[in-house]
C-alpha positions as CSV (number, residue, x, y, z in Angstrom):
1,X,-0.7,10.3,-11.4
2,X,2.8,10.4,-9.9
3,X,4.3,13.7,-9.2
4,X,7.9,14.2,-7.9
5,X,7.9,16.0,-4.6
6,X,9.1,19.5,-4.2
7,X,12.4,20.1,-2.9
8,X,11.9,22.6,-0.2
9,X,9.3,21.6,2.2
10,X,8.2,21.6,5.7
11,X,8.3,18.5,7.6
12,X,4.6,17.7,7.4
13,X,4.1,18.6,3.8
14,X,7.3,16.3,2.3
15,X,6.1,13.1,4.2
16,X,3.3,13.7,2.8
17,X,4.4,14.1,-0.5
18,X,6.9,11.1,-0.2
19,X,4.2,9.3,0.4
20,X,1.9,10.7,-2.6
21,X,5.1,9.7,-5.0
22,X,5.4,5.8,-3.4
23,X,1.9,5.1,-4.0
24,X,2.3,7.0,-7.4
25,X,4.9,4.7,-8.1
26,X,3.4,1.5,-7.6
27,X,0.5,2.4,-9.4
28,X,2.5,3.2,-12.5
29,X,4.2,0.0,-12.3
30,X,1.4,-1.6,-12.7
31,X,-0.3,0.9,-15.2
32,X,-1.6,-0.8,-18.8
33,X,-1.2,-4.4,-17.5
34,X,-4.2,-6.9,-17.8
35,X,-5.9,-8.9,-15.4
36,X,-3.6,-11.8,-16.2
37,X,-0.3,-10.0,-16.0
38,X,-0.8,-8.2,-12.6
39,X,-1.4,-11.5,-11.3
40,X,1.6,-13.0,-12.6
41,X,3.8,-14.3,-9.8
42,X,7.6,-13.9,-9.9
43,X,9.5,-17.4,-9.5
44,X,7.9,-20.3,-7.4
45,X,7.8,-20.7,-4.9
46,X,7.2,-16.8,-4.3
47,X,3.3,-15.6,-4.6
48,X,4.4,-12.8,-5.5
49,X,2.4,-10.7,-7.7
50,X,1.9,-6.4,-8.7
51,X,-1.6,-7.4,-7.8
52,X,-0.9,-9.0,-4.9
53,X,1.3,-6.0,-3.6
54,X,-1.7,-3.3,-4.5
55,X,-3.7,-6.0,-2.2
56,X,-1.3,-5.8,0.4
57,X,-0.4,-2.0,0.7
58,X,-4.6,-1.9,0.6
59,X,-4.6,-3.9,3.7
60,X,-1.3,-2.2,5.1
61,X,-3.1,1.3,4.5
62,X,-6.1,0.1,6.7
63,X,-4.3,-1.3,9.6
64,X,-2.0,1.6,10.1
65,X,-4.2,4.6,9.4
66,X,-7.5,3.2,10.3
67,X,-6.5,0.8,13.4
68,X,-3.7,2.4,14.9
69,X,-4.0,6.0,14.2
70,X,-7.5,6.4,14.1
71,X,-8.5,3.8,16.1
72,X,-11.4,2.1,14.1
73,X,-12.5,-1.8,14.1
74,X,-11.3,-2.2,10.5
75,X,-11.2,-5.4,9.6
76,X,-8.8,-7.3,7.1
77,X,-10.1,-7.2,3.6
78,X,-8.1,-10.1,1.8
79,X,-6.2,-11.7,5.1
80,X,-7.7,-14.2,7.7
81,X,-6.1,-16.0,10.8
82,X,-6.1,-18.9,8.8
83,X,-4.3,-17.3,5.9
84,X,-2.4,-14.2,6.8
85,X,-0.9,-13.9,3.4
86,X,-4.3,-13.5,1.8
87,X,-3.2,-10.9,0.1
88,X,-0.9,-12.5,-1.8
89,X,-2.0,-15.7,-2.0
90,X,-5.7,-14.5,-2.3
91,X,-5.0,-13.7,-6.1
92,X,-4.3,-17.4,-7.1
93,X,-7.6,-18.3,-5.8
94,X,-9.3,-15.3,-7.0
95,X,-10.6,-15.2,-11.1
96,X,-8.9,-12.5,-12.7
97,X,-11.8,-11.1,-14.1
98,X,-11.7,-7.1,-14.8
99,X,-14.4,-6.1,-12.7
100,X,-12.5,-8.3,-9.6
101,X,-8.9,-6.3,-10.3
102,X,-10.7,-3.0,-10.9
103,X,-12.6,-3.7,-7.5
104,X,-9.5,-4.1,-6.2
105,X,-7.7,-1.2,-7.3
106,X,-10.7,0.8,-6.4
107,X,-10.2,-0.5,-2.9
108,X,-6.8,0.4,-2.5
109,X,-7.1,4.1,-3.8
110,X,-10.7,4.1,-1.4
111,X,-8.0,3.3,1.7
112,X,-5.4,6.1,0.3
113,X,-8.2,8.3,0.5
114,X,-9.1,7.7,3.9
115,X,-5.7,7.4,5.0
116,X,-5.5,11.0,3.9
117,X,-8.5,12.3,5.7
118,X,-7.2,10.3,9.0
119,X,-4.1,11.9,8.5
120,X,-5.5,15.5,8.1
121,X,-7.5,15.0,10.7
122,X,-3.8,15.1,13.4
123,X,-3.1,18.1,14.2
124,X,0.8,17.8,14.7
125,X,3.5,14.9,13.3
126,X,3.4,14.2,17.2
127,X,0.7,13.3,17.6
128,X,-0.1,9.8,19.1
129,X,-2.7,7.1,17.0
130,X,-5.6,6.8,18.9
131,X,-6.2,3.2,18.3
132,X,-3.8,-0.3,18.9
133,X,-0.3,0.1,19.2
134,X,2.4,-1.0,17.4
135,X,3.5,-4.8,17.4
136,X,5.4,-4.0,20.2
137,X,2.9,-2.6,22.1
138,X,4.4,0.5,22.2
139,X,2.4,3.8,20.9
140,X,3.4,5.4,17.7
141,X,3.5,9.1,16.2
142,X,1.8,10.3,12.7
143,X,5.1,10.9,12.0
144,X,6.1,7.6,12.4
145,X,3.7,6.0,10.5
146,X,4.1,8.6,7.5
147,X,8.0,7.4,7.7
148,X,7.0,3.7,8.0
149,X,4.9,3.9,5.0
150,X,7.0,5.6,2.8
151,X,10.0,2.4,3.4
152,X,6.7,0.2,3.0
153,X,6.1,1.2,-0.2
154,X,9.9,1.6,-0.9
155,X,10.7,-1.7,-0.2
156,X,7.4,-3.3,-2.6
157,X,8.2,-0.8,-5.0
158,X,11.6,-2.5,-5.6
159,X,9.6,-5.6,-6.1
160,X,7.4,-4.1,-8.2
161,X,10.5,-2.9,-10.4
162,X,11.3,-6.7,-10.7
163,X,7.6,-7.9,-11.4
164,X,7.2,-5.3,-14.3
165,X,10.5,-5.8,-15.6
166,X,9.9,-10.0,-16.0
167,X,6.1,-9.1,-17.0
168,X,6.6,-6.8,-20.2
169,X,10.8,-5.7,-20.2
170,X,9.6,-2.0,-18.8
171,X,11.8,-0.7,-16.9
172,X,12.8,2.5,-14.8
173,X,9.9,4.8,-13.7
């Protein structure tokens, strides 16, 4: 369930909150779709899909919250060396069976969990991830991440808009 963030905040608690609403969002966009529609790409020869995005923001979750934050050997879930987009282009090779998609899903709001717990666990928005670095090699802050996630799922959730809108017509929230 999405819920609008409150308009007088500290620091700590509207990132968080931000964040709560963007994974909200993309979650309603793809709320009452089937299998077959969330893995509808947009226009070739884009793999582009809503279920491709909830794949990617899984993997996106892990690498900045587990890896770089908390510092854990977490794996990639959908992407290899060989295929780096495997979260995209995973879903054309993937049957979109229910139990695979609600797998999926499951997997994504299993990584927001931990995400949360990691991100509890910091005691201040200063505070530096105990794990890899950014791509740059250069360390980063919670608060950094927090505000990196949020234009993350920013940026997809216009995408998202797009998909749903070619999927089914809905549009807005």
């Amino acid at each position: 369930m999405r819920v609008d963030p409150p308009f007088l905040d500290g620091e700590r608690d509207a990132v968080r909150a931000w964040l709560e609403y963007q994974r909200g969002t993309l979650l309603t966009k793809c709320a009452g779709l089937t299998p077959e529609q969330l893995g509808e790409r947009s226009v070739p020869p884009s793999s582009l899909s809503l279920r491709g995005l909830v794949r990617h923001m899984t993997e996106v979750e892990r690498g900045w919250f587990r890896r770089v934050l908390a510092g854990q050997d977490a794996p990639d879930l959908y992407c290899t060396p060989d295929d780096p987009d495997g979260d995209f282009d995973g879903v054309g090779r993937d049957a979109d069976e229910p139990d695979t998609v609600a797998g999926e899903f499951a997997r994504f709001a299993e990584e927001c969990q931990v995400s949360r717990e990691i991100a509890d666990g910091f005691g201040s928005l200063d505070d530096l991830g105990r794990g890899r670095t950014s791509r740059s090699g250069e360390a980063v802050s919670l608060r950094w991440v927090y505000l990196h996630m949020i234009e993350e799922y920013a940026r997809h959730n216009g995408h998202a808009d797009l998909l749903r809108e070619r999927i089914d017509g809905a549009t807005g929230d």
